[in-house]
C-alpha positions as CSV (number, residue, x, y, z in Angstrom):
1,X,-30.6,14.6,13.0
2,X,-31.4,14.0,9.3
3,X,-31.2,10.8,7.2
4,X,-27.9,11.9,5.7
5,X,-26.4,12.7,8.8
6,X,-27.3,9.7,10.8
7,X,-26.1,7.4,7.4
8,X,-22.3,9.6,7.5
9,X,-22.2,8.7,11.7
10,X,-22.9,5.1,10.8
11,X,-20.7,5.0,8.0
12,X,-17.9,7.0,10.3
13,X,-18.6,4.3,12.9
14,X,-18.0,1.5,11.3
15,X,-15.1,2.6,9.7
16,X,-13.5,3.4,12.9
17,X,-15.0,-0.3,14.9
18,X,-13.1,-1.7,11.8
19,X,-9.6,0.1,12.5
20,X,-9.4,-0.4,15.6
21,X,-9.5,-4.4,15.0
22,X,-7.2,-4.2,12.2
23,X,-4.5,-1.9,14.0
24,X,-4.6,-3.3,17.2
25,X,-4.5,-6.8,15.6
26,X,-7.6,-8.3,17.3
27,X,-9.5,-8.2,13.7
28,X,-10.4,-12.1,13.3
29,X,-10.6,-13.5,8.9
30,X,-14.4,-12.8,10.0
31,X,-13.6,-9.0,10.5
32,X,-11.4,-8.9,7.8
33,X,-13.8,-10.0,5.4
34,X,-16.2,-7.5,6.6
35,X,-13.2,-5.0,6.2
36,X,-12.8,-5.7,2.3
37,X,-16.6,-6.4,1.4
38,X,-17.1,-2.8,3.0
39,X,-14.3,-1.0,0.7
40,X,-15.9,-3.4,-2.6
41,X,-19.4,-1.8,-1.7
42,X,-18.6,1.7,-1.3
43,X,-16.5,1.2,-4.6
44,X,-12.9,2.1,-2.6
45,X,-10.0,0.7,-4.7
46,X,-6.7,0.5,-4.6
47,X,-3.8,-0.1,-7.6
48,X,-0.7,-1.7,-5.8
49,X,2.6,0.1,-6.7
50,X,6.2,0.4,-5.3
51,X,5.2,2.9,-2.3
52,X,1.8,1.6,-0.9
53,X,1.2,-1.5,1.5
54,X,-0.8,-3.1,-1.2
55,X,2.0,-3.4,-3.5
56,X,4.3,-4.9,-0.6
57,X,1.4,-7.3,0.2
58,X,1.3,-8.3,-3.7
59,X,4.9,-8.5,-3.5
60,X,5.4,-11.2,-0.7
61,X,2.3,-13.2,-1.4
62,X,3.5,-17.2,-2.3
63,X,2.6,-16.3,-6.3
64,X,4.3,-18.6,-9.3
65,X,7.4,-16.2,-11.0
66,X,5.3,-16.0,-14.1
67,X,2.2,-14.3,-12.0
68,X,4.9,-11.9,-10.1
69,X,6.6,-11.0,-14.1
70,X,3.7,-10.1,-15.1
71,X,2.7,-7.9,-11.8
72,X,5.7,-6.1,-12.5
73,X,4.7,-5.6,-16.3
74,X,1.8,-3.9,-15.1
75,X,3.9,-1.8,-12.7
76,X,6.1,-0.4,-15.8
77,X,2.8,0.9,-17.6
């Protein structure tokens, strides 16, 4: 097996060890930290709108009016 091959099974396992926390709702904050630091070093983003999870998240986090006004600013652009 070469380098590249054995880094894409790694990277393939992790990913799925990490899913399978998340979905079946075992994933601890120390998992889910792992989770996010993993999608920040492989440069995965996401830009929250109307029809993802992210911008339902966004949407019913505790934020001050002002912060969710100008959330929805950025949605109109």
């Amino acid at each position: 097996m070469e380098n590249t091959e054995k880094l894409n099974t790694l990277f393939d396992a992790v990913t799925e060890e990490l899913l399978v926390k998340i979905k079946s709702g075992e994933a601890k904050p120390a998992d889910l930290a792992v989770a996010v630091k993993f999608l920040k070093d492989n440069n995965i983003s996401c830009v929250p709108t109307d029809s993802n999870s992210f911008g339902e998240l966004i949407k019913n986090m505790p934020f001050m009016e002002e912060d969710k006004q100008k959330f929805n600013s950025f949605q109109k652009n």
